[in-house]
PADRENLUM-804937 format. One record per residue: residue in one letter; residue number from 1; x, y, z of N, C-alpha, C, O in turn. Coordinates in steps of 0.1 Angstrom, whole numbers, plus 5000, padded with zeros to 4 digits. Layout:
! residues N
[pt 'A',NUM,[X,Y,Z],[X,Y,Z],[X,Y,Z],[X,Y,Z]]
...
This chain:
! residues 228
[pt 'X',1,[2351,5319,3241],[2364,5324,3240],[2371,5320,3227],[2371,5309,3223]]
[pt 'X',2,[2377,5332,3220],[2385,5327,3206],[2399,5327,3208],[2407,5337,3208]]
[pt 'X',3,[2401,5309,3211],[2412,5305,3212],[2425,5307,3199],[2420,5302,3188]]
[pt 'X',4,[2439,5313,3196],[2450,5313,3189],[2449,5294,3183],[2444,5285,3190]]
[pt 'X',5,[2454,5293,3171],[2454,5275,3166],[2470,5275,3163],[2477,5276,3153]]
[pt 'X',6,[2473,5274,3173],[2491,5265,3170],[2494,5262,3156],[2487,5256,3148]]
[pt 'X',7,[2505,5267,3155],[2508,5261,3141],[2515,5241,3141],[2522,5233,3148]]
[pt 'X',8,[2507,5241,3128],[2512,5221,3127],[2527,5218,3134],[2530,5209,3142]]
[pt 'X',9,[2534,5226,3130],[2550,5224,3137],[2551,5226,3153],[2553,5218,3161]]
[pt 'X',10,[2549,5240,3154],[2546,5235,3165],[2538,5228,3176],[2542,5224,3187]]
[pt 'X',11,[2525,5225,3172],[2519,5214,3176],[2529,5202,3178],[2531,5198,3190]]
[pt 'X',12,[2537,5195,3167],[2542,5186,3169],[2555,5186,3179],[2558,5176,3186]]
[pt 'X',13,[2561,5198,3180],[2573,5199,3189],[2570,5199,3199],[2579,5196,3208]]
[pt 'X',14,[2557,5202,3203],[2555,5198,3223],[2543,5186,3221],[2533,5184,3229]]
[pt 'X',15,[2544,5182,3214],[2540,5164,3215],[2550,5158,3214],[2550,5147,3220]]
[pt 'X',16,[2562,5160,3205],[2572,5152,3208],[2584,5156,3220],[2595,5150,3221]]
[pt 'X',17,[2581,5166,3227],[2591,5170,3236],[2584,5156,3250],[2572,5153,3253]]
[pt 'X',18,[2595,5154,3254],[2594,5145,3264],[2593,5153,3275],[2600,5163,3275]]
[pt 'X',19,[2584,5151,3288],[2583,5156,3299],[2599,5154,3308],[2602,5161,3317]]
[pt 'X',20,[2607,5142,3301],[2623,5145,3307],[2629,5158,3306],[2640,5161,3312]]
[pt 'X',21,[2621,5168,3297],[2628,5182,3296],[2621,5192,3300],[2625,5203,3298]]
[pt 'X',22,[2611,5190,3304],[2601,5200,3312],[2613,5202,3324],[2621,5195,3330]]
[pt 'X',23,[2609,5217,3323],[2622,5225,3332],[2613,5239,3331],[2607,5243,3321]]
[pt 'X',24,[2615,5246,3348],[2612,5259,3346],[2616,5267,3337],[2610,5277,3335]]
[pt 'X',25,[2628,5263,3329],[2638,5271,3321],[2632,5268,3301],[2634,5273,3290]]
[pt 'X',26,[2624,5257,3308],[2616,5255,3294],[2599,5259,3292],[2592,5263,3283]]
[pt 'X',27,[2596,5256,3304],[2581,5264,3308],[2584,5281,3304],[2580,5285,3293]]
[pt 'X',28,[2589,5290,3312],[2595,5299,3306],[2595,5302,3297],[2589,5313,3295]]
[pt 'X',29,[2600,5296,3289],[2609,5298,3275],[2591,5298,3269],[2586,5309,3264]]
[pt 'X',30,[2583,5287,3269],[2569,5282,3263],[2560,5294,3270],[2549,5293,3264]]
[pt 'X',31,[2558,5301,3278],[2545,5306,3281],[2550,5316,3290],[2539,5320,3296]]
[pt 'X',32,[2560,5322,3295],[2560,5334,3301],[2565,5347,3290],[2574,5345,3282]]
[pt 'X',33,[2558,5357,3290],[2564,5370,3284],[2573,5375,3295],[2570,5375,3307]]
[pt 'X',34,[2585,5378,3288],[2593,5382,3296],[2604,5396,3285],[2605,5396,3273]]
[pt 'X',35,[2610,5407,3295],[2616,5417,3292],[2619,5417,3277],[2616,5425,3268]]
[pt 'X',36,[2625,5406,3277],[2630,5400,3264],[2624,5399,3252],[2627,5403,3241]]
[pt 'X',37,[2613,5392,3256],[2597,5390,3241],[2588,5384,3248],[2590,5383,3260]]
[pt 'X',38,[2577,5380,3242],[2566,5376,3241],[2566,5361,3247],[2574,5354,3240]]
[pt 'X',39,[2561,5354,3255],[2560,5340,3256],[2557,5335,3242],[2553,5343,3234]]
[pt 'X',40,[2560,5322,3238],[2561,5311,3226],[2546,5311,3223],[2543,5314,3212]]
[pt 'X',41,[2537,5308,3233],[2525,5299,3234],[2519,5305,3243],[2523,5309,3253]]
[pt 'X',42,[2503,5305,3236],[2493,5309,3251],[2485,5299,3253],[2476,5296,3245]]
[pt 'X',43,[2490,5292,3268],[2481,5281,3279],[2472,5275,3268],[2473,5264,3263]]
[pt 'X',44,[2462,5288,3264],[2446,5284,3259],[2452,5281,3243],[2447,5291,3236]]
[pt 'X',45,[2459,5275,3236],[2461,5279,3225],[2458,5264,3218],[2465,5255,3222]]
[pt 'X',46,[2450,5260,3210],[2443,5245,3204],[2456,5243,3199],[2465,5250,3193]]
[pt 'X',47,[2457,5229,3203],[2464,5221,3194],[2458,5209,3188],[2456,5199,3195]]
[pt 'X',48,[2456,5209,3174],[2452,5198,3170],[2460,5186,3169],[2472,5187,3165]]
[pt 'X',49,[2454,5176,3171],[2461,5164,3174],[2461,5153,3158],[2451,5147,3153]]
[pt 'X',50,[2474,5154,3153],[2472,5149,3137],[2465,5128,3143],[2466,5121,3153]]
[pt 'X',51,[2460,5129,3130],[2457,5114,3129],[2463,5103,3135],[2458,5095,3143]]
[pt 'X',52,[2474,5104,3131],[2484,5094,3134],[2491,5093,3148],[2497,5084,3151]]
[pt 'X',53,[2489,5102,3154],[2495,5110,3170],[2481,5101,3179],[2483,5099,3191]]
[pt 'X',54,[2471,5096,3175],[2458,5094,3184],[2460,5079,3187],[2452,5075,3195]]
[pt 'X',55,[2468,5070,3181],[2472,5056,3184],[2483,5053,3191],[2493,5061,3190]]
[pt 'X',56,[2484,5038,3201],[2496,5039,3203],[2506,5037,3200],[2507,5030,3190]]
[pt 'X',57,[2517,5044,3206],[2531,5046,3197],[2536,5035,3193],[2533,5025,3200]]
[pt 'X',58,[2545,5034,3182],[2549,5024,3174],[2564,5023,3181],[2571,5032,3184]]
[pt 'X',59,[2567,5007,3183],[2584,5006,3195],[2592,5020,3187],[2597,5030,3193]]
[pt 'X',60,[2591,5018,3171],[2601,5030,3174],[2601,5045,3172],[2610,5053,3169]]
[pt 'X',61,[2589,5046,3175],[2583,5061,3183],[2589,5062,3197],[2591,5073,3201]]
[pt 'X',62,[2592,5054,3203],[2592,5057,3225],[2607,5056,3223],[2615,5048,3227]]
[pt 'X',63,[2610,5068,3215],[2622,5070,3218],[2628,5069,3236],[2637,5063,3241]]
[pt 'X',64,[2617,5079,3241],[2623,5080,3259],[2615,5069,3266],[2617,5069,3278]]
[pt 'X',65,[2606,5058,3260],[2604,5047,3270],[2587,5049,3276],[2579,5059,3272]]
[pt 'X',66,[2585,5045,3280],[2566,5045,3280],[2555,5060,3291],[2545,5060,3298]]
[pt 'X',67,[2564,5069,3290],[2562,5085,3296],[2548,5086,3284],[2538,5091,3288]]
[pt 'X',68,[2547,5082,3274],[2541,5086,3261],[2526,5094,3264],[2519,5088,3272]]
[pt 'X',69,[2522,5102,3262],[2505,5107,3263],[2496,5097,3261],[2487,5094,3268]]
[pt 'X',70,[2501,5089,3245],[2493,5082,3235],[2489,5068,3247],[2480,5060,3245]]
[pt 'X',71,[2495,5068,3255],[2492,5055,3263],[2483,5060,3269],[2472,5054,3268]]
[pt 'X',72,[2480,5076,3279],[2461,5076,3281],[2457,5069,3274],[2459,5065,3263]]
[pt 'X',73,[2445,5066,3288],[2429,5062,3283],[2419,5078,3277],[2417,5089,3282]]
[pt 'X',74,[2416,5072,3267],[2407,5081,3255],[2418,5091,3252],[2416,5103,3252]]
[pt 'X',75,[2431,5084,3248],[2437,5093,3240],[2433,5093,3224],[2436,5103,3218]]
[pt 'X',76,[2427,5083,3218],[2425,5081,3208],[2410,5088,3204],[2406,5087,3192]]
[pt 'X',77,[2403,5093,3211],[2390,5103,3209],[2398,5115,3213],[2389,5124,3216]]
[pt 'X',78,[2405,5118,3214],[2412,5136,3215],[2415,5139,3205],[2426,5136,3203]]
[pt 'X',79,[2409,5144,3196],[2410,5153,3184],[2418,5166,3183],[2424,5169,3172]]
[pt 'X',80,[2418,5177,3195],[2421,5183,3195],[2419,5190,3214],[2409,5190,3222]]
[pt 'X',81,[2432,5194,3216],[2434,5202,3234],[2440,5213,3232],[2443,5218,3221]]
[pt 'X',82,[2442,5218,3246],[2452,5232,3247],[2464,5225,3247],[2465,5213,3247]]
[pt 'X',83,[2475,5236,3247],[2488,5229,3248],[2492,5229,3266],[2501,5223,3272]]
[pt 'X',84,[2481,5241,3273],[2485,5242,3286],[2480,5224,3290],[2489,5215,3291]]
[pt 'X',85,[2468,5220,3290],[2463,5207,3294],[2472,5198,3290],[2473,5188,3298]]
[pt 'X',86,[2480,5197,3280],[2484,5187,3275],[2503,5188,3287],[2506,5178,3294]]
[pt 'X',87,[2509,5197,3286],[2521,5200,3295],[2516,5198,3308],[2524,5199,3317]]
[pt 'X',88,[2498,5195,3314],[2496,5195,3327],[2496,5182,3329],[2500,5178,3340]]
[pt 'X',89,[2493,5173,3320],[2489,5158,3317],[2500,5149,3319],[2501,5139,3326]]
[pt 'X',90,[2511,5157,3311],[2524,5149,3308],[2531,5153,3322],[2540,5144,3323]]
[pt 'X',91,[2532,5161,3333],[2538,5162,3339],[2534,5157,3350],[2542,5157,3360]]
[pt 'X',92,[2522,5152,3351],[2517,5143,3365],[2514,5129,3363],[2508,5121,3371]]
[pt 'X',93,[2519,5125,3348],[2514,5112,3348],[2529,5100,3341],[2529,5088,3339]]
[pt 'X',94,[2540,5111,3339],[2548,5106,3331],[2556,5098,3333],[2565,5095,3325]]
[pt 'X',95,[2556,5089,3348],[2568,5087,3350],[2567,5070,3346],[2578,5064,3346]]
[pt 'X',96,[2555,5062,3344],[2558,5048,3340],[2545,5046,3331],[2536,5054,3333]]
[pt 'X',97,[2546,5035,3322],[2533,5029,3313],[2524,5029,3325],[2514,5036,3324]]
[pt 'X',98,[2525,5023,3332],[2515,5018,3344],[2507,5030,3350],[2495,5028,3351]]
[pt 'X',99,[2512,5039,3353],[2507,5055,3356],[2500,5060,3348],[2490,5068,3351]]
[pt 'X',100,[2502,5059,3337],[2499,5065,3325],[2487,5062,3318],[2480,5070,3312]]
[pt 'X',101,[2485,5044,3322],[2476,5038,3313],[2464,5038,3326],[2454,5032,3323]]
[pt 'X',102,[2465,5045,3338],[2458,5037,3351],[2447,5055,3348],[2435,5056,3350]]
[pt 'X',103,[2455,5065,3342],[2445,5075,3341],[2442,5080,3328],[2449,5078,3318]]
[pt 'X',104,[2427,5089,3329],[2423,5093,3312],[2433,5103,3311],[2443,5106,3318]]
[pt 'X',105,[2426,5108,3297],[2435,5120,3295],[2426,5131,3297],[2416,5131,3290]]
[pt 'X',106,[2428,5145,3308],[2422,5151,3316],[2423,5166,3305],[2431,5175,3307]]
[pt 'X',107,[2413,5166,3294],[2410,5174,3284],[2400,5182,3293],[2388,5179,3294]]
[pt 'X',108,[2404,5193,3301],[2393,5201,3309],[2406,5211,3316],[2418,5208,3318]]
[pt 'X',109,[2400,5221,3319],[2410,5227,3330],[2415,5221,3346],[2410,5212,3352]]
[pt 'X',110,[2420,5224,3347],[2427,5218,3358],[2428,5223,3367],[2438,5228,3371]]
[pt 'X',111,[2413,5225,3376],[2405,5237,3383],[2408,5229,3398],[2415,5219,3398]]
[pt 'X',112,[2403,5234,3410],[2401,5225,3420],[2399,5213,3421],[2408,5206,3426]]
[pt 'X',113,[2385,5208,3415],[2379,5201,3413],[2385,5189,3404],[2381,5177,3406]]
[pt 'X',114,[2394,5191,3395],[2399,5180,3389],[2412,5182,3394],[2420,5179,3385]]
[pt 'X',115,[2415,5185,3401],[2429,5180,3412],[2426,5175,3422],[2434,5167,3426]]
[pt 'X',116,[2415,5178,3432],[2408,5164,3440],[2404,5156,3434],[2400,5146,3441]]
[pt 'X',117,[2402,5152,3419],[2396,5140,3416],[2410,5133,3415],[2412,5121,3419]]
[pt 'X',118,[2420,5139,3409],[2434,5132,3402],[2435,5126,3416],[2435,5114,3416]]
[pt 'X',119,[2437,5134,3429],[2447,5130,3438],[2435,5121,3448],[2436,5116,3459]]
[pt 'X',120,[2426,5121,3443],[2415,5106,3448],[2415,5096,3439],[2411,5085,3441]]
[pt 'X',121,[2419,5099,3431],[2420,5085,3419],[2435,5080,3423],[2437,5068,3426]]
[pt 'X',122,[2448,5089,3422],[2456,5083,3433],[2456,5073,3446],[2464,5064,3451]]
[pt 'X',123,[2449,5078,3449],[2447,5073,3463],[2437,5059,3460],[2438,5052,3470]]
[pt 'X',124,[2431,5056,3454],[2422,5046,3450],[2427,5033,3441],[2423,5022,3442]]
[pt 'X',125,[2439,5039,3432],[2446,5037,3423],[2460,5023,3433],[2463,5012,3432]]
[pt 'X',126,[2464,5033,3441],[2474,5025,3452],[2468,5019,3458],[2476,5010,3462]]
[pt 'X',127,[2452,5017,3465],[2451,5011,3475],[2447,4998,3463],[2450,4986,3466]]
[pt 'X',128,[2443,5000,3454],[2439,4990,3449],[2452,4982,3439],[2449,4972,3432]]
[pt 'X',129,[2462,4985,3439],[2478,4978,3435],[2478,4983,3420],[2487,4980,3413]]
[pt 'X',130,[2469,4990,3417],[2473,4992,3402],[2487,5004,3401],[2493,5005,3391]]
[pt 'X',131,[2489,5011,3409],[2501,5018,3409],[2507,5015,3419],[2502,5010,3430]]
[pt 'X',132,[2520,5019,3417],[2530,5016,3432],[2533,5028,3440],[2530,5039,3434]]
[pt 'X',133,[2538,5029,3449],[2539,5039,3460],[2547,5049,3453],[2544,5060,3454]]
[pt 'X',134,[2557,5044,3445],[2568,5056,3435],[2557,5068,3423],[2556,5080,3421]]
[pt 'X',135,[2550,5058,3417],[2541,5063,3409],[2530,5073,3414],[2524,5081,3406]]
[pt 'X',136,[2527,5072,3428],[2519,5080,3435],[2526,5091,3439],[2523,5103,3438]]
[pt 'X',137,[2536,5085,3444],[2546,5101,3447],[2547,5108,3443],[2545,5120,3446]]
[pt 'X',138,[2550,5102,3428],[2553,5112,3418],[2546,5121,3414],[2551,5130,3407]]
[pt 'X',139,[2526,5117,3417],[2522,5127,3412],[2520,5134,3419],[2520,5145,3414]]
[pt 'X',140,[2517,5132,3436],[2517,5147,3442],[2527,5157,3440],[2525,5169,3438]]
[pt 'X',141,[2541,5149,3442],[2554,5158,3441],[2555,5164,3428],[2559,5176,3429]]
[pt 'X',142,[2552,5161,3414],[2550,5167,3403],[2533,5181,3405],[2532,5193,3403]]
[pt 'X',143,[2525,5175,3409],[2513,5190,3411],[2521,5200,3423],[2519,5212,3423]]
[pt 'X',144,[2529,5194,3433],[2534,5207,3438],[2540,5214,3434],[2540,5227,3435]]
[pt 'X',145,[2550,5206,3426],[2561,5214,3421],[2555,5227,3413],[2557,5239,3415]]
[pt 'X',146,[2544,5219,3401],[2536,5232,3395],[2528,5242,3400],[2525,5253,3394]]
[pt 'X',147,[2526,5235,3413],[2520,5246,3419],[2529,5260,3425],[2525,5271,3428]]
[pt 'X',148,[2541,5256,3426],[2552,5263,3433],[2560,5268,3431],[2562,5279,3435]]
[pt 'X',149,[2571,5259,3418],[2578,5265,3408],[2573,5278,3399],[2582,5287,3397]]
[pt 'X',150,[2562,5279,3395],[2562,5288,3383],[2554,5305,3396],[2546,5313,3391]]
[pt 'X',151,[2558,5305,3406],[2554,5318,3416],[2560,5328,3411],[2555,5340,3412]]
[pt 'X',152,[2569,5326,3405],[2579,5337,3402],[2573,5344,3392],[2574,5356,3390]]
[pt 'X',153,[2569,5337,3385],[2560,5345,3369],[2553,5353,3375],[2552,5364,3371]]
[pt 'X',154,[2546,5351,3386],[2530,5358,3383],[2529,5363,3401],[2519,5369,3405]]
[pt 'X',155,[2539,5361,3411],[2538,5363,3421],[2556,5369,3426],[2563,5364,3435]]
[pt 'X',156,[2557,5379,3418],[2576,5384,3420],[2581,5383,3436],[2593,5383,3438]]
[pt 'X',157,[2574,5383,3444],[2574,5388,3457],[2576,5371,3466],[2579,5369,3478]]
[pt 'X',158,[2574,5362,3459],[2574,5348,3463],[2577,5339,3451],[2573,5340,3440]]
[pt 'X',159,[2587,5327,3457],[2595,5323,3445],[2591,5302,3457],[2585,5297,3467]]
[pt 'X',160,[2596,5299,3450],[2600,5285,3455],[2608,5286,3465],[2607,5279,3475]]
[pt 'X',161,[2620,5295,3462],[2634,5293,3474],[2629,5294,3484],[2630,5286,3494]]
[pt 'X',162,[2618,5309,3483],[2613,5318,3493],[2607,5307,3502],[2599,5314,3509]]
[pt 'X',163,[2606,5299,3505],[2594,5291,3513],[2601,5278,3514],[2593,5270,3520]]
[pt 'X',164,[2612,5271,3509],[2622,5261,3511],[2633,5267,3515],[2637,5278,3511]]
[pt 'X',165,[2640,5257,3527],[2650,5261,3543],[2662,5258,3527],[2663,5248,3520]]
[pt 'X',166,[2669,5273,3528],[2683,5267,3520],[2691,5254,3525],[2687,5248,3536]]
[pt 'X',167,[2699,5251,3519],[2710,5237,3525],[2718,5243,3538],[2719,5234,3547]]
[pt 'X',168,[2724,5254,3540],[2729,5259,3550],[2722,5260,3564],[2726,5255,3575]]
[pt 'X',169,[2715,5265,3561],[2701,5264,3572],[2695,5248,3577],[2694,5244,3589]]
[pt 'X',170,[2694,5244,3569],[2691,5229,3568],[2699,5223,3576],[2694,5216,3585]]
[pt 'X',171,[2709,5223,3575],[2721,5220,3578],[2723,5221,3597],[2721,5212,3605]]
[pt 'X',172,[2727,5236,3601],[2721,5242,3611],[2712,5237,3618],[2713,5233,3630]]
[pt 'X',173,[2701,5236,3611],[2687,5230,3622],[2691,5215,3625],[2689,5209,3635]]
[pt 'X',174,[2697,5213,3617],[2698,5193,3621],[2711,5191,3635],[2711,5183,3644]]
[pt 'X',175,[2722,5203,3632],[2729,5203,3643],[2726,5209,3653],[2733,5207,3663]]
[pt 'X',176,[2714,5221,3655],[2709,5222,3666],[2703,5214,3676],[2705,5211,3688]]
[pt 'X',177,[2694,5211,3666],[2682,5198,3670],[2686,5185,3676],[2678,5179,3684]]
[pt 'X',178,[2703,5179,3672],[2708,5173,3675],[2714,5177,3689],[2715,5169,3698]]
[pt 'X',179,[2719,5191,3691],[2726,5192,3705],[2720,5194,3715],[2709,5189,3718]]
[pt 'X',180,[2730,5204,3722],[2721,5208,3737],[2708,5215,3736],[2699,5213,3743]]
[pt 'X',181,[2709,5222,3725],[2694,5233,3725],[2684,5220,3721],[2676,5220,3731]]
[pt 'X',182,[2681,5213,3714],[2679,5205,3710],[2669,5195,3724],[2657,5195,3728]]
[pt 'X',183,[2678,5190,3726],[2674,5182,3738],[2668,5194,3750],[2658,5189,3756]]
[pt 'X',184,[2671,5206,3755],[2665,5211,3760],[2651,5216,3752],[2642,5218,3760]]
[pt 'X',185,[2648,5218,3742],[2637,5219,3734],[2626,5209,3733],[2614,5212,3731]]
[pt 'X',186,[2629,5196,3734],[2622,5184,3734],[2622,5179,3750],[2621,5167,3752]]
[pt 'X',187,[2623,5189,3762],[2622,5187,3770],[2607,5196,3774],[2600,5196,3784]]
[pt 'X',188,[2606,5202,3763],[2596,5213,3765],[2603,5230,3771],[2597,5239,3776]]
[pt 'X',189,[2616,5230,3767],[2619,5245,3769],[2618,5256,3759],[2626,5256,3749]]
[pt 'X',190,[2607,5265,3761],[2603,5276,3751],[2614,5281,3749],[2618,5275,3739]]
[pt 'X',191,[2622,5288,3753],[2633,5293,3753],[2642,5292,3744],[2645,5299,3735]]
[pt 'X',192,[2648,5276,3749],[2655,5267,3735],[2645,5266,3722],[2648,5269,3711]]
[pt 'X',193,[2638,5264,3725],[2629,5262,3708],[2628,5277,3702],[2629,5276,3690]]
[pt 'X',194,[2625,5288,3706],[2628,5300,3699],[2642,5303,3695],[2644,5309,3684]]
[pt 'X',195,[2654,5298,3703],[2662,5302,3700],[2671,5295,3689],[2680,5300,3682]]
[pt 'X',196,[2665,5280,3688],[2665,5275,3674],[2662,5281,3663],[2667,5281,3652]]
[pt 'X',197,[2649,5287,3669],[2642,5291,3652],[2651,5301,3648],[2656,5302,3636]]
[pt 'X',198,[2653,5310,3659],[2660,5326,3655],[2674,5318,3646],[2675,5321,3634]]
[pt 'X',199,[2681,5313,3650],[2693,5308,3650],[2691,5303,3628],[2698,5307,3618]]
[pt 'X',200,[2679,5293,3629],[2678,5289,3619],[2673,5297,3603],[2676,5295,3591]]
[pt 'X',201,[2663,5311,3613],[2657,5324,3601],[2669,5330,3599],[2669,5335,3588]]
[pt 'X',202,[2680,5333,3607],[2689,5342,3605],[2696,5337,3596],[2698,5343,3586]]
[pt 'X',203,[2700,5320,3597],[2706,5317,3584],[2703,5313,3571],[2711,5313,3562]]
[pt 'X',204,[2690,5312,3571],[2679,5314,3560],[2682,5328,3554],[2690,5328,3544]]
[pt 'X',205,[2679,5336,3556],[2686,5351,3558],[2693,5351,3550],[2691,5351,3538]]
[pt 'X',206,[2706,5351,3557],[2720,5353,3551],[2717,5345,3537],[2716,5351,3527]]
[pt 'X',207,[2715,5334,3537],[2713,5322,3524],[2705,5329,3513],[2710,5328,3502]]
[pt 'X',208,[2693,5336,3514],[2687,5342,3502],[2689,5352,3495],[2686,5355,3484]]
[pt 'X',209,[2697,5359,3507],[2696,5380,3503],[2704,5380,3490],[2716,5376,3489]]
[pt 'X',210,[2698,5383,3481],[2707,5384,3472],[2712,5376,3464],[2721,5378,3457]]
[pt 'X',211,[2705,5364,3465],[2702,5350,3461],[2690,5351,3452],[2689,5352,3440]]
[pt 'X',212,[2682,5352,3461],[2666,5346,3462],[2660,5363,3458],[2662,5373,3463]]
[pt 'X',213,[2651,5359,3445],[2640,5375,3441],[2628,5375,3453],[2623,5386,3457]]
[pt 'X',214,[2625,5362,3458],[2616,5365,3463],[2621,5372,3482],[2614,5372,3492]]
[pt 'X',215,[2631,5375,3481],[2638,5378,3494],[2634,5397,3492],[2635,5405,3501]]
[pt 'X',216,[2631,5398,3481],[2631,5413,3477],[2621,5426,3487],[2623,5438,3490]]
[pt 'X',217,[2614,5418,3489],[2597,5424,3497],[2607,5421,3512],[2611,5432,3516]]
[pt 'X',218,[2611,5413,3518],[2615,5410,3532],[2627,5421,3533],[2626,5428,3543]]
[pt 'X',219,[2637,5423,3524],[2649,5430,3525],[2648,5445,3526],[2654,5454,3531]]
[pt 'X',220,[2634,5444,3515],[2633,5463,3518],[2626,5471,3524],[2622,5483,3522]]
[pt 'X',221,[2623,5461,3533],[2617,5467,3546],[2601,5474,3547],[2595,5478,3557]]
[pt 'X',222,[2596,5472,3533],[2581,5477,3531],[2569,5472,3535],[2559,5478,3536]]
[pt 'X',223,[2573,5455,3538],[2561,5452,3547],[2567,5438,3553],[2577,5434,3547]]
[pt 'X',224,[2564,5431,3562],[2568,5416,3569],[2581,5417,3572],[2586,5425,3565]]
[pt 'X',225,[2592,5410,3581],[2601,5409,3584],[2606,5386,3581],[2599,5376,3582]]
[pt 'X',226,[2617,5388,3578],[2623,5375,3578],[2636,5376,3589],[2648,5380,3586]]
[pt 'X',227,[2632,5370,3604],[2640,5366,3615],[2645,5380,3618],[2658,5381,3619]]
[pt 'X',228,[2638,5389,3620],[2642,5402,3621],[2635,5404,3635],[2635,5415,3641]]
């Protein structure tokens, strides 16, 4: 495959962008084509990694504190990656030195296979004290997010909202759950427990239409229904 070569500038601008600003609204901006133009960057696109970028950072490099890449293990044999690997790297491992330095740097696609290994090395990683329970969190909760957040690009019909209870709803269910239906439901009454749900999809409903893109396929009636 003949990979595009980043230009040196921007090579440098998403090695020095901090994963503190990774935002759908910045993913986007880097790698979706949209009405407007062309995505920035494509996934597969080499970035070579200058000389000086392959050691660890100098105190006054970490401007944002030890999130750094350069703290991987075998960051200093990476010569050169995609810039997609590199935004996959920084976003599941960024949140302390400790996290950071406990995994390599994962120069490969980021296929099945090396997301059961990440989230077994997690898991191997905490039992054995080298990460703490926050640092583990964070990377499942950071690979969902990626897995979830970016639906909208490439799946218009399903979004994130689409599949998380708005706050209204949310809301609703916890005072159901709490009342009479509630306690009749945890007595084992079918009845009550359907009439929660209905109670809770209707306000889901109301909360997305016209909200939510991914409400689009439910509203117009062309295939599946939402608490209809």
């Amino acid at each position: 495959m003949n990979r595009t070569m980043m230009s040196e500038e921007d090579a440098l601008e998403v090695l020095r962008t901090s994963p503190n600003e990774y935002s759908m609204t910045l993913i986007k901006a880097w790698f979706a084509a949209t009405p407007e133009g062309s995505a920035r960057f494509d996934l597969q696109s080499t970035l070579l990694i200058p000389a000086h970028f392959r050691q660890p950072p100098e105190a006054s490099d970490r401007v944002e504190g030890d999130w750094d890449v350069r703290w991987a293990r075998g960051w200093d044999k990476v010569a050169e990656t995609t810039v997609g690997r590199l935004v996959v790297n920084n976003l599941a491992f960024s949140r302390s030195k400790a996290l950071r330095q406990a995994f390599p740097y994962y120069d490969k696609p980021w296929d099945k296979g090396v997301i059961g290994q990440v989230e077994q090395r997690v898991v191997d990683m905490r039992l054995a004290g080298v990460i703490g329970a926050e640092d583990a969190e964070w990377v499942i909760n950071r690979l969902q997010w990626l897995g979830f957040a970016p639906t909208s690009f490439v799946v218009p019909s399903m979004t994130i909202d689409t599949v998380r209870l708005p706050a209204e709803a949310k809301k609703l269910k916890a005072e159901l759950v709490g009342g009479e239906l509630g306690q009749r439901a945890k007595a084992g009454d079918l009845m009550a427990m359907g009439e929660i749900e209905k109670r809770v999809l209707d306000s889901a409903r109301r909360s997305s239409e016209g909200t939510d893109p991914g409400m689009d396929l439910y509203s117009s009636g062309a295939r599946g229904s939402l608490g209809k």
